[in-house]
VEXBARO-236299 format. One record per residue (C-alpha): residue in one letter; x, y negated, z. Coordinates in steps of 0.1 Angstrom, whole numbers, plus 5000, padded with zeros to 4 digits. Each point is the difference from the previous one (the first is absolute). Example, Ala and Ser with C-alpha at 12.3 -4.5 7.8 and 13.67 -1.06 7.14 Angstrom:
2
a512350455078 s501449664993 
This chain:
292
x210322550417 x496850125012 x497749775022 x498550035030 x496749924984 x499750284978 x497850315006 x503350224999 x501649775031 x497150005022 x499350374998 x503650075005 x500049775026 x497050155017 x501550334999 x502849865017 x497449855026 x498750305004 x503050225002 x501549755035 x496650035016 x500750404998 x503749925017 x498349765025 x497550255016 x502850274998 x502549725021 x496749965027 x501250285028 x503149965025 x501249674993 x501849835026 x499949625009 x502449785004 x500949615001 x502649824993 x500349625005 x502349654995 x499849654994 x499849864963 x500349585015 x497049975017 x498550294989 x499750345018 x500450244976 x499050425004 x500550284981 x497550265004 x500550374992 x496750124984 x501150364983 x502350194981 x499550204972 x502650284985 x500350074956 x501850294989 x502649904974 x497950184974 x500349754972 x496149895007 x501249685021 x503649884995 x502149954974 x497050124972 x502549994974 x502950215014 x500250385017 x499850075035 x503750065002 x500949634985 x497549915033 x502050255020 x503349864990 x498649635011 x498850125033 x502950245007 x502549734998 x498349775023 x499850285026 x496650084999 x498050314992 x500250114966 x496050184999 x497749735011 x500049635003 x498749865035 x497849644998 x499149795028 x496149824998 x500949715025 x497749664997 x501149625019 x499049815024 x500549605002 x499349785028 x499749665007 x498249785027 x497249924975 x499650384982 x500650354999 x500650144966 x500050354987 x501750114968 x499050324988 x498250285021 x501250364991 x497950284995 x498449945032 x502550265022 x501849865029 x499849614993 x497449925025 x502350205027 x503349774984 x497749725008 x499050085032 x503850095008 x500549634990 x497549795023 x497149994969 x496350084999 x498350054971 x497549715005 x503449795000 x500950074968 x498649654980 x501550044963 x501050294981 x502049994971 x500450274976 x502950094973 x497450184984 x497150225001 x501950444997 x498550195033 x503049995017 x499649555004 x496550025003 x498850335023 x500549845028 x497149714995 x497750265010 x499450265028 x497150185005 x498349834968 x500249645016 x502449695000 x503050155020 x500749635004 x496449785004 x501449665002 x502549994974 x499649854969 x501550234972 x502549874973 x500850124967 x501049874969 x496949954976 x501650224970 x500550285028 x496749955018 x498250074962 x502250294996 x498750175034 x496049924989 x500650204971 x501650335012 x498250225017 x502950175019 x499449725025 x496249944999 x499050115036 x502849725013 x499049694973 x496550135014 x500549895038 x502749714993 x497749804971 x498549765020 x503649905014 x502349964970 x501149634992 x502450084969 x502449714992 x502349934969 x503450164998 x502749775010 x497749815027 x500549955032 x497850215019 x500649955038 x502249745018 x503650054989 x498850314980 x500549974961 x498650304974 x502650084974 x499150194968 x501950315002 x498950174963 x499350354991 x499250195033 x495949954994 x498749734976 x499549705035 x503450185019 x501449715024 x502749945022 x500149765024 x502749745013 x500149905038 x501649695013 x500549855030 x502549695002 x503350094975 x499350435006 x497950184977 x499150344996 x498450144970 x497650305000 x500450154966 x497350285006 x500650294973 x502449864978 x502050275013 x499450335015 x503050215009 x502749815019 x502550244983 x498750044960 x497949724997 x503649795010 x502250244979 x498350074972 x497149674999 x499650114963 x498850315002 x496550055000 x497750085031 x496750154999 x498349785022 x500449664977 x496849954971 x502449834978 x503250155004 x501849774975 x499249685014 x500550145036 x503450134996 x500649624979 x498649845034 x502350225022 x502949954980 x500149625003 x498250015035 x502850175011 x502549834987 x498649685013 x499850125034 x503950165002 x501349654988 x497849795024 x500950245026 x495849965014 x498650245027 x497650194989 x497050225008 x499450314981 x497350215017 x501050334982 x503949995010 x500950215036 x498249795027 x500049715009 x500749904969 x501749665000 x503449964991 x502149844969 x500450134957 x503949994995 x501750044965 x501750385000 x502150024965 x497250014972 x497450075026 x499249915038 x499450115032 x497649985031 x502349815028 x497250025031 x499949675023 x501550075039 
């Protein structure tokens, strides 16, 4: 298998760097918040709605390795539109009494509206913690070439944060959010009752990250998955969006199927909004089973 160290990953990966910032300013106009909260323990948990961006089933995206008709077929028998596939950019918010917590920050579109909607201010906002470092996670650090968030101290995982240095499809945003990045190891525990899980193939540092509060958990899995219809259905077939696409559909595959026989909530900010709900085993494949 190819590495993410060679020349050949990183320019592909670049490319691919390049090719969400292009979806992210196309997903800026018309986006409308919206908030959505409940209690995880002692925590206060939101889901924000940042964007949403629409791919034609064209072969470019989903399912690399099969026709648009195969995709069709998927989409068609889950009731959905056969021509395009609709993603969701949401980010989350956790409270406690001693910090507020931001995971992920969208393109930068209607999160600071969702947060408003939810009782936050920017300046609030003391740790933010990153999945990893494609447009569409990251826009939202900046506005108006500045810290969209001044006080927060900005968390990524150390293979990820060397990843973003080196491509320039992000330049202007590592530019303005240098000074404020405090990688950390993935697998540590990065904020109170908030532990970073290695979730391979995505980007070279792509995390997930596992909330707990008492005995409940819920477990952000940022971009191991995409569509909440073909990315359940059909978790092996290859999607644009991941740099290594052998190792990510490996890490969806058994991510997956860990999380339909735990039966754990979830967060997946690309699934239809808000987001959180539970993985359940579906024959040889699963499906999305949204939380009430």
């Amino acid at each position: 298998m190819v590495k993410f160290n060679s020349t050949a990953r990183l320019m592909a990966m670049t490319a691919l760097v390049v090719f969400h910032q292009g979806l992210a300013m196309a997903q800026m106009p018309a986006q409308q918040p919206d908030a959505k909260s409940f209690k995880l323990g002692k925590l206060d948990i939101v889901a924000l709605h940042d964007a949403q961006f629409v791919k034609p089933n064209d072969g470019k995206t989903f399912g690399l390795d099969h026709s648009p008709a195969e995709v069709g077929d998927v989409l068609k028998a889950a009731g959905a539109p056969t021509d395009a596939i609709t993603l969701s950019v949401d980010a989350l918010l956790v409270k406690s009494k001693t910090s507020v917590v931001l995971i992920d920050t969208g393109v930068g579109g209607a999160l600071q509206d969702s947060l408003a909607k939810a009782g936050v201010k920017p300046g609030d906002v003391n740790e933010i913690l990153i999945t990893h470092s494609h447009p569409d996670h990251i826009g939202g650090l900046v506005k108006d070439g500045k810290l969209a968030f001044p006080n927060a101290t900005i968390r990524m995982s150390d293979v990820e944060w060397n990843f973003a240095k080196s491509n320039e499809g992000v330049a202007d945003i590592v530019k303005v959010i240098a000074g404020h990045v405090k990688p950390f190891k993935a697998g540590a525990q990065v904020a109170p009752g908030i532990i970073s899980v290695a979730l391979k193939g995505h980007t070279p540092g792509h995390v997930g990250y596992q909330i707990k509060s008492g005995k409940e958990r819920l477990f952000d899995i940022g971009d191991t998955v995409h569509s909440s219809i073909l990315s359940l259905v059909k978790p092996d077939w290859a999607v644009a969006f991941d740099g290594d696409k052998p190792e990510a559909e490996q890490n969806r595959a058994t991510t997956l199927a860990a999380l339909a026989k735990d039966h754990e909530m979830i967060f997946a900010p690309h699934f239809p909004f808000p987001g959180v709900g539970y993985i359940e085993k579906d024959g040889d494949h699963f499906k999305w089973a949204p939380s009430e």
